[in-house]
PDB file of N, CA, C and O in Angstrom:
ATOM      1  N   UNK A   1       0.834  -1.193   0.000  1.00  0.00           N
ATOM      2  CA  UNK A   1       0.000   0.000   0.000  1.00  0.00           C
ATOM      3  C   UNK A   1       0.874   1.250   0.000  1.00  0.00           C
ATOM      4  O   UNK A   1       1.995   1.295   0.506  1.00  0.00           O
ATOM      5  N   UNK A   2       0.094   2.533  -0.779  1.00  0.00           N
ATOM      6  CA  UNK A   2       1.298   3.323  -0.627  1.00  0.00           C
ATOM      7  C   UNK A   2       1.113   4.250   0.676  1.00  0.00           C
ATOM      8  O   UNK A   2       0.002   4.296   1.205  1.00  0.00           O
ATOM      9  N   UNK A   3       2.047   4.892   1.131  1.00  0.00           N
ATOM     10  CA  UNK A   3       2.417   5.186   2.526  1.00  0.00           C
ATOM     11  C   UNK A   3       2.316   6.752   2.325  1.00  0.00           C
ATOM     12  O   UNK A   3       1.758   7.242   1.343  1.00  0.00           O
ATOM     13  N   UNK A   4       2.925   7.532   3.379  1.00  0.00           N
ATOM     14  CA  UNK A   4       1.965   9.282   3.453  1.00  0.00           C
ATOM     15  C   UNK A   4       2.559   9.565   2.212  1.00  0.00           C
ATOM     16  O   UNK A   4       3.445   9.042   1.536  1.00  0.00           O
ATOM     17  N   UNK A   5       1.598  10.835   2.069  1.00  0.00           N
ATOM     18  CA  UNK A   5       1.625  12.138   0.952  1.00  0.00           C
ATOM     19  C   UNK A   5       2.945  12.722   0.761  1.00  0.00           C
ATOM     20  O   UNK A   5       3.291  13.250  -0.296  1.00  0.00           O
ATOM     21  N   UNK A   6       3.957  12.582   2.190  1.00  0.00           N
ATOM     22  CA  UNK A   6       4.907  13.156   2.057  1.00  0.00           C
ATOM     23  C   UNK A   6       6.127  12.462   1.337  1.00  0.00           C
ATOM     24  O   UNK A   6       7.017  13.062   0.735  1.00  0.00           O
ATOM     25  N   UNK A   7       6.039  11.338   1.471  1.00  0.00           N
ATOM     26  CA  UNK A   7       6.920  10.091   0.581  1.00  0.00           C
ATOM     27  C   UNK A   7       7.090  10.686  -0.757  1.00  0.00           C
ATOM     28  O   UNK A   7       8.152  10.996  -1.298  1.00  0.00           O
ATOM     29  N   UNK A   8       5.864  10.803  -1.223  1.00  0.00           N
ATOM     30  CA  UNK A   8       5.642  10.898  -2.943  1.00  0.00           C
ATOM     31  C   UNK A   8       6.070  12.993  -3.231  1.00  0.00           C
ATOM     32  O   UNK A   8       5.744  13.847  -4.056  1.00  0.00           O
ATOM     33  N   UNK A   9       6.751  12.948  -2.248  1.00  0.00           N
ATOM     34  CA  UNK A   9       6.828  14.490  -2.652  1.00  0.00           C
ATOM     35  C   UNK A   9       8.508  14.763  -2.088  1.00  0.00           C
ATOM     36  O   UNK A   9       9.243  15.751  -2.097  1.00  0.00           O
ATOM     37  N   UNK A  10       8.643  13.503  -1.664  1.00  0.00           N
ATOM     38  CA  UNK A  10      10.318  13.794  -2.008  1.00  0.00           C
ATOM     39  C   UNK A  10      10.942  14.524  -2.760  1.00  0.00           C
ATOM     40  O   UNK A  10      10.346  14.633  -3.832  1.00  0.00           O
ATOM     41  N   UNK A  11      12.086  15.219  -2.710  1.00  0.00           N
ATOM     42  CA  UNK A  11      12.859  16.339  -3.603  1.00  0.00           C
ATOM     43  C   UNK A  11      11.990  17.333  -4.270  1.00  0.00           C
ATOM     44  O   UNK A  11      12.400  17.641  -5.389  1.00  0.00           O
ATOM     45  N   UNK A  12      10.926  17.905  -3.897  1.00  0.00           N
ATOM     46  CA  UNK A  12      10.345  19.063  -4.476  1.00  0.00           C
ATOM     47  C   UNK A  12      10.412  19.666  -3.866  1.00  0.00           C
ATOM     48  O   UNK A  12       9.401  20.031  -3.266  1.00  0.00           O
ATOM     49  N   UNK A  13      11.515  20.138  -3.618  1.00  0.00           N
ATOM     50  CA  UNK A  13      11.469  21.631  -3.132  1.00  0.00           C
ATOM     51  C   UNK A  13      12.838  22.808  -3.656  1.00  0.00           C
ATOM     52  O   UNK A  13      13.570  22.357  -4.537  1.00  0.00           O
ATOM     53  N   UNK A  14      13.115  24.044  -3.209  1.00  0.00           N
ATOM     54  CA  UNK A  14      13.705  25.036  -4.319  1.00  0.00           C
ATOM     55  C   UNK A  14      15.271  24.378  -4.521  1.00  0.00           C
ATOM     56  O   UNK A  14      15.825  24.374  -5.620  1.00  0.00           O
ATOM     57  N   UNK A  15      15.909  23.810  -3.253  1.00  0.00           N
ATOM     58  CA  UNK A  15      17.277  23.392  -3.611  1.00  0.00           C
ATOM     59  C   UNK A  15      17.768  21.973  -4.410  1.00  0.00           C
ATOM     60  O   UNK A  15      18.854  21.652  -4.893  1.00  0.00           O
ATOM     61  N   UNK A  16      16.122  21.094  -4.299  1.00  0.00           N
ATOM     62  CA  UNK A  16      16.950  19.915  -5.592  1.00  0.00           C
ATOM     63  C   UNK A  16      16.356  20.412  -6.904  1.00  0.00           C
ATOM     64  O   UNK A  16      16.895  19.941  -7.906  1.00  0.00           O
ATOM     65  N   UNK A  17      15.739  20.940  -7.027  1.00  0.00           N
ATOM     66  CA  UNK A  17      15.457  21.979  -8.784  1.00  0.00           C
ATOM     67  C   UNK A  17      16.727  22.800  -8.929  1.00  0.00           C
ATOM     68  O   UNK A  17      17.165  22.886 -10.076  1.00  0.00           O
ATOM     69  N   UNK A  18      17.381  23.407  -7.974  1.00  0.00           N
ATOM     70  CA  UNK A  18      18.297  24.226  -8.707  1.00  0.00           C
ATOM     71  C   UNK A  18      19.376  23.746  -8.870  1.00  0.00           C
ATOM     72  O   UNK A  18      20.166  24.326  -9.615  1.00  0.00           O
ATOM     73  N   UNK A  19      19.802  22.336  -8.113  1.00  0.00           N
ATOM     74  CA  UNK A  19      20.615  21.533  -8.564  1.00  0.00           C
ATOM     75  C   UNK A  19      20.547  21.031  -9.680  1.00  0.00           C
ATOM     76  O   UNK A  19      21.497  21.311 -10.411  1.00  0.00           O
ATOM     77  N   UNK A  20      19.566  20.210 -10.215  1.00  0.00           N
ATOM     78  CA  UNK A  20      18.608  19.484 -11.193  1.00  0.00           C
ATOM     79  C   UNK A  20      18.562  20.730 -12.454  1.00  0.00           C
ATOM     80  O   UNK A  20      19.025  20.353 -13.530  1.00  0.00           O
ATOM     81  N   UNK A  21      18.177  21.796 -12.415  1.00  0.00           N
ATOM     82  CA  UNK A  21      18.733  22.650 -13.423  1.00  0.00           C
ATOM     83  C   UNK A  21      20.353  23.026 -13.802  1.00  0.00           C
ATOM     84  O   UNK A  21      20.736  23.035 -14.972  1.00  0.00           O
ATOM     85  N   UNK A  22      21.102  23.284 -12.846  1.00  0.00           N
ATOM     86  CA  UNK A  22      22.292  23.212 -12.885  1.00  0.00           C
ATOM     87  C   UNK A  22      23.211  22.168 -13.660  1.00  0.00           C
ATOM     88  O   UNK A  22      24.024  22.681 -14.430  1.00  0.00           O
ATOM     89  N   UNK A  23      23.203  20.668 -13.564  1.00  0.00           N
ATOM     90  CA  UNK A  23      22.986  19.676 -13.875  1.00  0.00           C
ATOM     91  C   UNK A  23      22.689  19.658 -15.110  1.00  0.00           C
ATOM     92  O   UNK A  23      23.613  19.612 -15.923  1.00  0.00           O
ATOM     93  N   UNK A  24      21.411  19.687 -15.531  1.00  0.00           N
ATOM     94  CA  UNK A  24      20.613  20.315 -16.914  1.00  0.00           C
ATOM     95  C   UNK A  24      21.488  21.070 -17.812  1.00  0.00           C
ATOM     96  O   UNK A  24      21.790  20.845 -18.984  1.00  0.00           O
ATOM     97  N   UNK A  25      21.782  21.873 -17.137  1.00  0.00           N
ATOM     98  CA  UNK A  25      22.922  23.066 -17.841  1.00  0.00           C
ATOM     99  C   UNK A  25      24.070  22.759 -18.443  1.00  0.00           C
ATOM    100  O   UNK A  25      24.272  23.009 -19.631  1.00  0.00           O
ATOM    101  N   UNK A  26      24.981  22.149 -17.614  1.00  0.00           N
ATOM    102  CA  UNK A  26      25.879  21.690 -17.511  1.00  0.00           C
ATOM    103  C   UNK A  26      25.796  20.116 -18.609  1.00  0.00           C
ATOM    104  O   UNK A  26      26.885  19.599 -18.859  1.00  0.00           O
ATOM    105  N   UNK A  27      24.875  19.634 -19.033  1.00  0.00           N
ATOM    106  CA  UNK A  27      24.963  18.373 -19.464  1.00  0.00           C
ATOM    107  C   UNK A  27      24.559  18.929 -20.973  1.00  0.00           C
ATOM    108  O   UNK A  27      24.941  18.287 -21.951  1.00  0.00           O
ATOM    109  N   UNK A  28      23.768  20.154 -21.141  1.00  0.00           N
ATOM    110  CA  UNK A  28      23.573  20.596 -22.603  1.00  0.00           C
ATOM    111  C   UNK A  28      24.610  21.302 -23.168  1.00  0.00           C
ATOM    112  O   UNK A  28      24.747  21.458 -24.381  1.00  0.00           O
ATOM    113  N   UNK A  29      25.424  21.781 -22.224  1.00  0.00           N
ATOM    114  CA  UNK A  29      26.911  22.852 -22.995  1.00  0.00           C
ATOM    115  C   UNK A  29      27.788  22.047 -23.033  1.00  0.00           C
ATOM    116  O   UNK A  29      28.465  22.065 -24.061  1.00  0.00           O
ATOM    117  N   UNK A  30      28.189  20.903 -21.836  1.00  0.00           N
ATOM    118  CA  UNK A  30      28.833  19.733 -22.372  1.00  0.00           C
ATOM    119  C   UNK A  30      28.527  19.114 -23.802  1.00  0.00           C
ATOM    120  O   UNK A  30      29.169  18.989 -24.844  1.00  0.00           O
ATOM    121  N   UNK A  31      27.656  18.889 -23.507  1.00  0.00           N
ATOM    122  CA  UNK A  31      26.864  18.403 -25.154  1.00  0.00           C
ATOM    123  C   UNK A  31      27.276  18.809 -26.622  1.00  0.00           C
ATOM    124  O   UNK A  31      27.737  18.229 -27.605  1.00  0.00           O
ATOM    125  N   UNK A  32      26.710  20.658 -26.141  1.00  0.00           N
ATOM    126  CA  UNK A  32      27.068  21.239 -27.427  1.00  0.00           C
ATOM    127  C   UNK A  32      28.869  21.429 -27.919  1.00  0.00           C
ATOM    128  O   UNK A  32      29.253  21.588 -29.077  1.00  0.00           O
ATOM    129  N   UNK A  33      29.531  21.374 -26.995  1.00  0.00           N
ATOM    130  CA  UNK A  33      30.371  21.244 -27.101  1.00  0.00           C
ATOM    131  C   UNK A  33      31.399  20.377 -27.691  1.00  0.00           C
ATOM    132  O   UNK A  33      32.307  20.670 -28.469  1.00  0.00           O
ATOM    133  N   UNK A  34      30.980  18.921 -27.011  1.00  0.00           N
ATOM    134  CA  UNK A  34      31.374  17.485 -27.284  1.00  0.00           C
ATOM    135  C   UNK A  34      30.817  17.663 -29.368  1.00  0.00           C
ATOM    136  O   UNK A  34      31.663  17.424 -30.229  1.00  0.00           O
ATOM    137  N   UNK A  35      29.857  17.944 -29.624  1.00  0.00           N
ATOM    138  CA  UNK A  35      29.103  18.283 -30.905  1.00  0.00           C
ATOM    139  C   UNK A  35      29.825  18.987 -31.464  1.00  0.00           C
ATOM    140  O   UNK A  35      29.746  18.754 -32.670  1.00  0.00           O
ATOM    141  N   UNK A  36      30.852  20.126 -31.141  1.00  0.00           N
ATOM    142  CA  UNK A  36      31.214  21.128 -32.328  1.00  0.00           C
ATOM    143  C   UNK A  36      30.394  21.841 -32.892  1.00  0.00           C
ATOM    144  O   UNK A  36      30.470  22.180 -34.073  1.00  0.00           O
ATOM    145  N   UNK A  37      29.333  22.215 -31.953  1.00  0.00           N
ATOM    146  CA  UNK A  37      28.172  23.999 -32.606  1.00  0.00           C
ATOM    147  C   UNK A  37      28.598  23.267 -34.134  1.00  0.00           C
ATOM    148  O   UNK A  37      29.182  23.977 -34.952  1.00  0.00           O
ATOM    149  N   UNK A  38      28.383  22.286 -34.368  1.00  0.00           N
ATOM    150  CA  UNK A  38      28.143  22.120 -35.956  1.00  0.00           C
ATOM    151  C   UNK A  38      29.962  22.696 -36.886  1.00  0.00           C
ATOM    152  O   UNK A  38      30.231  23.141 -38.002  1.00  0.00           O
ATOM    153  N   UNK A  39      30.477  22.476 -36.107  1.00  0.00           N
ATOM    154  CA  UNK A  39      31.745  23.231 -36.742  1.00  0.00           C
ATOM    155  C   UNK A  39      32.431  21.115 -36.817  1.00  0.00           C
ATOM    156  O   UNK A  39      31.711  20.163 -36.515  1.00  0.00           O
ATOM    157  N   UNK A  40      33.610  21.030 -37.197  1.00  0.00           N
ATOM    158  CA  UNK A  40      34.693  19.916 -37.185  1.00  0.00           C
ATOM    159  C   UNK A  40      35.461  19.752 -36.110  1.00  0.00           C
ATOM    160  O   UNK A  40      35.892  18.624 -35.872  1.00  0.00           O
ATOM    161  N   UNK A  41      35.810  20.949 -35.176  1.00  0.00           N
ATOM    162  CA  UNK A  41      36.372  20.475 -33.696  1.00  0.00           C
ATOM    163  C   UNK A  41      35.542  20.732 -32.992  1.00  0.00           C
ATOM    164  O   UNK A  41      34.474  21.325 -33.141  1.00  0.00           O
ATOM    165  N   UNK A  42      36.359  19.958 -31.598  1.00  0.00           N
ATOM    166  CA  UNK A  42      35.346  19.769 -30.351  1.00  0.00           C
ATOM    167  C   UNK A  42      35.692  21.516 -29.467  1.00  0.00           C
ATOM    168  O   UNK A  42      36.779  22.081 -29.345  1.00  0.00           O
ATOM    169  N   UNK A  43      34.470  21.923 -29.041  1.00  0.00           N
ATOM    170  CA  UNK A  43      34.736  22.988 -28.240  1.00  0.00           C
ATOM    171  C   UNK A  43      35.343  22.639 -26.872  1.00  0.00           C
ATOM    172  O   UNK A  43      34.478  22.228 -26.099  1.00  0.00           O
ATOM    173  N   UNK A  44      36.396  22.677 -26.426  1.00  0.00           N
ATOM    174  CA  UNK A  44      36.723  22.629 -25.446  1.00  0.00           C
ATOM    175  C   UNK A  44      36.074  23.170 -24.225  1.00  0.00           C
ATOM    176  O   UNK A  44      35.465  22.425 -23.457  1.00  0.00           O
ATOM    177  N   UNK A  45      36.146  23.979 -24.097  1.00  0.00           N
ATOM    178  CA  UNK A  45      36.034  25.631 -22.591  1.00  0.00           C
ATOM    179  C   UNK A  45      34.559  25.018 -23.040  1.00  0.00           C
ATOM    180  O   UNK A  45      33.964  25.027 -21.962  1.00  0.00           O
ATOM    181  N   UNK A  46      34.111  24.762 -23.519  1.00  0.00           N
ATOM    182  CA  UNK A  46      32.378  24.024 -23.077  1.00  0.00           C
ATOM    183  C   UNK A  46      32.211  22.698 -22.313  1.00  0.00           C
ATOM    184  O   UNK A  46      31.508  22.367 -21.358  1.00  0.00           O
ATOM    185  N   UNK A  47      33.047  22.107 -23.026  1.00  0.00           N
ATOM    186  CA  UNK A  47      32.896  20.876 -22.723  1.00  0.00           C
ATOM    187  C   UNK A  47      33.665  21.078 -21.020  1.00  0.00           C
ATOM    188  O   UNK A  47      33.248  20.636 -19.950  1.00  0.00           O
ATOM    189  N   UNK A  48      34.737  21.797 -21.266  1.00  0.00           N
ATOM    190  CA  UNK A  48      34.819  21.430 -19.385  1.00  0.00           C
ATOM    191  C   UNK A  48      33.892  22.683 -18.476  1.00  0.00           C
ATOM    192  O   UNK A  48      33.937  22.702 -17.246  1.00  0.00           O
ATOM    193  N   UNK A  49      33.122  23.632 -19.228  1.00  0.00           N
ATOM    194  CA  UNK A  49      32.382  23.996 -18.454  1.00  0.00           C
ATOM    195  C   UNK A  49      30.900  23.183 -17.979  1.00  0.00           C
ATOM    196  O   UNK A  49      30.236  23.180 -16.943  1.00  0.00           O
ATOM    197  N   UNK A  50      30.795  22.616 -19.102  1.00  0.00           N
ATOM    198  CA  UNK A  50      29.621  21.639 -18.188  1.00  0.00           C
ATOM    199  C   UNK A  50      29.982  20.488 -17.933  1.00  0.00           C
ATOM    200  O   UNK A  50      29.035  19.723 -17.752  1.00  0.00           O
ATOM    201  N   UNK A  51      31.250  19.926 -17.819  1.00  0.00           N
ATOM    202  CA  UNK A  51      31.841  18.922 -16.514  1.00  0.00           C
ATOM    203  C   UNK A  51      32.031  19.443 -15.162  1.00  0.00           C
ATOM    204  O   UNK A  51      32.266  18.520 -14.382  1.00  0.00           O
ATOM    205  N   UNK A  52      32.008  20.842 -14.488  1.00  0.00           N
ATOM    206  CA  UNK A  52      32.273  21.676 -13.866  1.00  0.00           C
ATOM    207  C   UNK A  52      30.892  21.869 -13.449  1.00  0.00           C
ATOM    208  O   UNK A  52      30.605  21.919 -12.253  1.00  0.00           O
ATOM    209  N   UNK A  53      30.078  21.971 -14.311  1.00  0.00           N
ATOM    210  CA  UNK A  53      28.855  22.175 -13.602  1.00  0.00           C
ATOM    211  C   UNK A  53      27.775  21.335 -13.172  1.00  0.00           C
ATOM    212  O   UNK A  53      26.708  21.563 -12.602  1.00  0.00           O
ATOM    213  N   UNK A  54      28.498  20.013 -13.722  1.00  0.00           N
ATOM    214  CA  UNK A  54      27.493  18.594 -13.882  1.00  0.00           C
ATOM    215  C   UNK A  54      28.352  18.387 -12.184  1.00  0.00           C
ATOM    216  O   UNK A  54      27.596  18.090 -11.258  1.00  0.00           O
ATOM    217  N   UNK A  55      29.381  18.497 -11.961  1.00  0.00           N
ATOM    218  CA  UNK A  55      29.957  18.260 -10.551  1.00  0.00           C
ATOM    219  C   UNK A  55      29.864  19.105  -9.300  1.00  0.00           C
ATOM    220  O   UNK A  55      29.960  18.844  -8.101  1.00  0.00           O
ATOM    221  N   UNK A  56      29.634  20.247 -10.021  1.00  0.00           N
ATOM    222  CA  UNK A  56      29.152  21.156  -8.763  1.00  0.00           C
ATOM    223  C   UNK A  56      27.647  20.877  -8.451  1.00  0.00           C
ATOM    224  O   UNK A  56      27.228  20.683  -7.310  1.00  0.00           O
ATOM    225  N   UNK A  57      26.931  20.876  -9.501  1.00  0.00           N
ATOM    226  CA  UNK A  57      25.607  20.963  -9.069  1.00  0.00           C
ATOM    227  C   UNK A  57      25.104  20.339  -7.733  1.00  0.00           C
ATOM    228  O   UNK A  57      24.497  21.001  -6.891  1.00  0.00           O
ATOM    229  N   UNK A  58      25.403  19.005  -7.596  1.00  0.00           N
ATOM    230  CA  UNK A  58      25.041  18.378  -5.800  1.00  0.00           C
ATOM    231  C   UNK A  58      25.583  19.069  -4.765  1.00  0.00           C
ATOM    232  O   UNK A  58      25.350  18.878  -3.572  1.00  0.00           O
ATOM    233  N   UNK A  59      26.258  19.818  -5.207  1.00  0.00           N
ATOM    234  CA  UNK A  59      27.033  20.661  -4.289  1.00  0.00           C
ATOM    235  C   UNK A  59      26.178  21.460  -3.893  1.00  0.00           C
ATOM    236  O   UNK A  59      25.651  21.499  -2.782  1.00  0.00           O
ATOM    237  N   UNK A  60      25.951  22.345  -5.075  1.00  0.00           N
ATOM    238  CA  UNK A  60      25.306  23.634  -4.740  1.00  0.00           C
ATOM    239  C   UNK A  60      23.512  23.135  -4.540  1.00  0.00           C
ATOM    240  O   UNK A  60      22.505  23.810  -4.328  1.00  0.00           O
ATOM    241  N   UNK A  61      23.709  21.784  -4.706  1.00  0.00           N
ATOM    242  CA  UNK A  61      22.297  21.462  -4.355  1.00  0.00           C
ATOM    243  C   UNK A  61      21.580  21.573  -2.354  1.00  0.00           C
ATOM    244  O   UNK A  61      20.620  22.010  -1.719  1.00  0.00           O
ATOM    245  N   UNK A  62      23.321  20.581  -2.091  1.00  0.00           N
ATOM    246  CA  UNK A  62      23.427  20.115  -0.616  1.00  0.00           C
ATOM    247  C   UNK A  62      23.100  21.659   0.309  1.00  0.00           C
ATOM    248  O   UNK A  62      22.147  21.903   1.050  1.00  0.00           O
ATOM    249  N   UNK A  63      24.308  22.559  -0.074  1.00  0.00           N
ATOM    250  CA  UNK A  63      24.777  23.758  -0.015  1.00  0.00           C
ATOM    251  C   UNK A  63      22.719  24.589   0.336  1.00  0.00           C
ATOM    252  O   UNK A  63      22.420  25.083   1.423  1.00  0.00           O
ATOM    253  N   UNK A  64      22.076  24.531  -0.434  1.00  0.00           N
ATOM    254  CA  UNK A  64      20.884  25.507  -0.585  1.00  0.00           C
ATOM    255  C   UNK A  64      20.423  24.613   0.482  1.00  0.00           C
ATOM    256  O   UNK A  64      20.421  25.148   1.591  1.00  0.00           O
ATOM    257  N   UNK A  65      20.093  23.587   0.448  1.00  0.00           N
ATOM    258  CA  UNK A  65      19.570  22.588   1.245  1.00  0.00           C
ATOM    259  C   UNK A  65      19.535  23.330   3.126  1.00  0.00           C
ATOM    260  O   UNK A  65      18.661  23.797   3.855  1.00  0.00           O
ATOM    261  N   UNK A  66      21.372  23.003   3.264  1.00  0.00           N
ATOM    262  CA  UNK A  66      21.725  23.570   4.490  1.00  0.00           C
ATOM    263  C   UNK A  66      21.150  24.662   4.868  1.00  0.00           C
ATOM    264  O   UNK A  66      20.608  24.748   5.970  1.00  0.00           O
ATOM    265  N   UNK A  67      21.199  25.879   3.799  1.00  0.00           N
ATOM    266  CA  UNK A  67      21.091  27.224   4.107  1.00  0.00           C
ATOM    267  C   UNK A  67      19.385  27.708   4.249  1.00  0.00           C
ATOM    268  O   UNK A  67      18.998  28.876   4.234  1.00  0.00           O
ATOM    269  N   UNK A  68      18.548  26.533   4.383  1.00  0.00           N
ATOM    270  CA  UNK A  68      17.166  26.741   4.558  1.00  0.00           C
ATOM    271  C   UNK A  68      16.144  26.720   3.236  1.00  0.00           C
ATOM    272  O   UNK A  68      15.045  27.272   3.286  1.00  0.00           O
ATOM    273  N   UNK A  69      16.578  26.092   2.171  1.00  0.00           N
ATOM    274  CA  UNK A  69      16.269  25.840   0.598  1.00  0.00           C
ATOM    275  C   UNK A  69      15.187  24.564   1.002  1.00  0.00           C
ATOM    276  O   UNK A  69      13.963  24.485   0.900  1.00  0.00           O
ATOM    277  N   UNK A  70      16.328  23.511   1.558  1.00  0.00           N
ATOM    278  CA  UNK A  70      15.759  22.118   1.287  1.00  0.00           C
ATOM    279  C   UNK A  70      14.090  21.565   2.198  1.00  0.00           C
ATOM    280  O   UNK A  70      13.034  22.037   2.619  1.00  0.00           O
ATOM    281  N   UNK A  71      14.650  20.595   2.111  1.00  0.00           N
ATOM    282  CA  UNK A  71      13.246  19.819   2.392  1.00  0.00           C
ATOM    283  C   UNK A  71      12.219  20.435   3.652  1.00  0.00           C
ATOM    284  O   UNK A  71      11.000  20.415   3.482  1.00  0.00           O
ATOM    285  N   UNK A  72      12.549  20.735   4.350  1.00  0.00           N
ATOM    286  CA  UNK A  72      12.481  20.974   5.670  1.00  0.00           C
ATOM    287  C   UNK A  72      11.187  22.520   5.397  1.00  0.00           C
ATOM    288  O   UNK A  72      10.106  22.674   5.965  1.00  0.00           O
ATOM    289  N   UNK A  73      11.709  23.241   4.568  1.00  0.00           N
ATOM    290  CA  UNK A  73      11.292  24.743   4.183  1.00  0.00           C
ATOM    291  C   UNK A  73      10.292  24.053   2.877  1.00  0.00           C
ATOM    292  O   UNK A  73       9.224  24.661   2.803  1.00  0.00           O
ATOM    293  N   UNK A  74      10.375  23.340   2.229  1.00  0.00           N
ATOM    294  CA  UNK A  74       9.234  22.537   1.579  1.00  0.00           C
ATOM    295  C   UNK A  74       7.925  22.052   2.477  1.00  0.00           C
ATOM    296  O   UNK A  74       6.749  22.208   2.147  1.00  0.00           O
ATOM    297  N   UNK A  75       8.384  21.464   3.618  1.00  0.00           N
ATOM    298  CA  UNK A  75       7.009  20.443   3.976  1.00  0.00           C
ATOM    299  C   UNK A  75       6.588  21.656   4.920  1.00  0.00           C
ATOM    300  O   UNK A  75       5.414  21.993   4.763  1.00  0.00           O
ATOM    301  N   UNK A  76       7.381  22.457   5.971  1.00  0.00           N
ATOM    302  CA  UNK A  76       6.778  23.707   6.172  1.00  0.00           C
ATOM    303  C   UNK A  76       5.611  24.715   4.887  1.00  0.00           C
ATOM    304  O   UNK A  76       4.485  25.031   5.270  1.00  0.00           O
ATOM    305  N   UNK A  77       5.883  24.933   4.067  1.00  0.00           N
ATOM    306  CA  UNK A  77       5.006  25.042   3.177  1.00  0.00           C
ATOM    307  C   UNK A  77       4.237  24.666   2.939  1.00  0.00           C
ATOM    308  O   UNK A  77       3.177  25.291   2.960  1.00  0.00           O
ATOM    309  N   UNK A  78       4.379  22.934   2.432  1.00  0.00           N
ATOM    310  CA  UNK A  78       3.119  22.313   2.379  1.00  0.00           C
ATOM    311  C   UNK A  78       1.749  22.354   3.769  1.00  0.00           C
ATOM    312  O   UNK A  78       0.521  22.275   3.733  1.00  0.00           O
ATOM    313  N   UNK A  79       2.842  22.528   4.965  1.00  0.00           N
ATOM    314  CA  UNK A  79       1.651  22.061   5.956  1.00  0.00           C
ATOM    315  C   UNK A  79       0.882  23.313   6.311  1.00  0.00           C
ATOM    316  O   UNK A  79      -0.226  23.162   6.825  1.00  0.00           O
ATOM    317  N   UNK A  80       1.393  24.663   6.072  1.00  0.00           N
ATOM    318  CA  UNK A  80       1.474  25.787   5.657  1.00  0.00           C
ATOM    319  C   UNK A  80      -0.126  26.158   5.006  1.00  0.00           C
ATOM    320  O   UNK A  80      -1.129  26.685   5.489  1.00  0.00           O
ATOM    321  N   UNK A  81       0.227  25.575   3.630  1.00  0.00           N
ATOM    322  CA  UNK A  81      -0.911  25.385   1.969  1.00  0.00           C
ATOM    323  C   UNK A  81      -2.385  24.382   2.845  1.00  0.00           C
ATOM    324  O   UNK A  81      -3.600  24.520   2.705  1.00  0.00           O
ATOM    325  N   UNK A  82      -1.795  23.663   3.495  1.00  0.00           N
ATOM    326  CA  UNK A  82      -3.181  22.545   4.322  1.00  0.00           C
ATOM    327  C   UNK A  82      -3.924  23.183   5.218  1.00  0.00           C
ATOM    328  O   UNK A  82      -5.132  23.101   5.442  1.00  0.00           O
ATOM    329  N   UNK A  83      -2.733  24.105   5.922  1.00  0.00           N
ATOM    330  CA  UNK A  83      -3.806  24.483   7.187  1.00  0.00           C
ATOM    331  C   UNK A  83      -3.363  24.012   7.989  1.00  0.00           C
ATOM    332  O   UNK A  83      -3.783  24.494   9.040  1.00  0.00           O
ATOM    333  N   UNK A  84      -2.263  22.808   8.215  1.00  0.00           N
ATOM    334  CA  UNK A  84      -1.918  22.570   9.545  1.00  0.00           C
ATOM    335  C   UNK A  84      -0.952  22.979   9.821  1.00  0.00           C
ATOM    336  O   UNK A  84      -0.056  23.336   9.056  1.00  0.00           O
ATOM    337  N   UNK A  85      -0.970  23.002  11.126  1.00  0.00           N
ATOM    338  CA  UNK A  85       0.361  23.499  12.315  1.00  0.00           C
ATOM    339  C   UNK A  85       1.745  22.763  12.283  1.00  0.00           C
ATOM    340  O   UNK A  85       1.618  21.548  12.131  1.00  0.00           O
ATOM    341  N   UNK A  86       2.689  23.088  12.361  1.00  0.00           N
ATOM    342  CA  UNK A  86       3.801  22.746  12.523  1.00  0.00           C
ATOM    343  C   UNK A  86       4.274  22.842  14.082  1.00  0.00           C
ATOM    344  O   UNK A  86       5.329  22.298  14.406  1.00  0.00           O
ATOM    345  N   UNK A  87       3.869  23.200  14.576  1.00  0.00           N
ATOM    346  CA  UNK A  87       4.131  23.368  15.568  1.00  0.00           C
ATOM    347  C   UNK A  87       3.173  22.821  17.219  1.00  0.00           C
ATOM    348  O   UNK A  87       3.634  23.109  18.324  1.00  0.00           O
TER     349      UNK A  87
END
């Protein structure tokens, strides 16, 4: 059976999206890079900028997390949006 509301709402909140975009970022300029913008060589300074950013991102994910981003400032919200108390 499935178990609380809060299970299924894992990682939604502002610091694993901005990791998860970061990430995102980092994996499409890698990309375009690894590709050659359509040219015959590989772009370098792309390609290690989104290895750089594909590795920071958990970082700066953890990082928002700590600083009052993560989960914690999510389910406050949610209980917030319900009507119930946290307290």
């Amino acid at each position: 059976m499935a178990g609380s509301h809060e299970e299924h709402e894992y990682g939604q909140n502002i610091a694993s999206w901005v990791a998860i975009l970061i990430c995102f970022a980092g994996f499409v300029l890698g990309g375009l890079g690894a590709v050659g913008l359509g040219s015959d060589s590989l772009h370098w300074p792309l390609i290690w900028t989104g290895i750089v950013l594909i590795v920071l991102s958990p970082i700066v994910g953890l990082a928002l997390g700590k600083s009052g981003f993560g989960e914690e400032r999510a389910r406050a919200k949610r209980a917030e949006k319900l009507g119930l108390h946290t307290r």
